[in-house]
C-alpha positions, 0 to 999 in steps of 0.5 A: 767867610764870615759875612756868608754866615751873616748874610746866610742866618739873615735869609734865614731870618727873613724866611721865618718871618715872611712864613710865619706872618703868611700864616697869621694872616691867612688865619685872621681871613678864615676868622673874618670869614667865618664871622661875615658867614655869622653874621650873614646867618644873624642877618637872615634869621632877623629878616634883615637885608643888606641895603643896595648901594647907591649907584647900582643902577648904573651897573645894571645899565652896563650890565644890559648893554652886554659890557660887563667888564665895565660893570663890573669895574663900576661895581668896584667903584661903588662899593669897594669890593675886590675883582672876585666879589665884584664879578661874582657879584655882578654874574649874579646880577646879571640872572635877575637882569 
């Protein structure tokens, strides 16, 4: 009996934990949205543009040839962006194509 009230305070323990830095980190990624989104609008108000990474003609190539799920793979080797981004990034690449 004993060891069901260790083993039951134990889960108990571990689910505090795991929410509670659940929450801490979705609080620091709304932090480093919010300043990318301030720093963008520094960038803007300078004039300044955020130079193209090397290798995107490559993925404009892919992107011409219809296959875009290997553009966007290469976009994420390129830059080291995640799926979200890299498909957003390269859709949008896609209208100026």
């Amino acid at each position: 009996m004993n060891t069901l009230y260790v083993l039951m305070a134990l889960l108990a323990a571990a689910g505090w934990i795991t929410s509670t830095v659940t929450l801490r980190m979705r609080a620091l990624q709304d932090r480093a949205d919010r300043l990318e989104r301030r720093l963008g609008l520094v960038l803007d108000h300078l004039g300044i543009e955020e130079p193209e990474p090397a290798g995107m003609d490559a993925v404009r190539a892919l992107m011409r040839e219809g296959r875009t799920v290997s553009a966007i793979k290469a976009y994420r080797e390129t830059t080291g962006a995640g799926l979200a981004e890299a498909k957003k990034a390269v859709e949008s690449l896609d209208l100026k194509v």
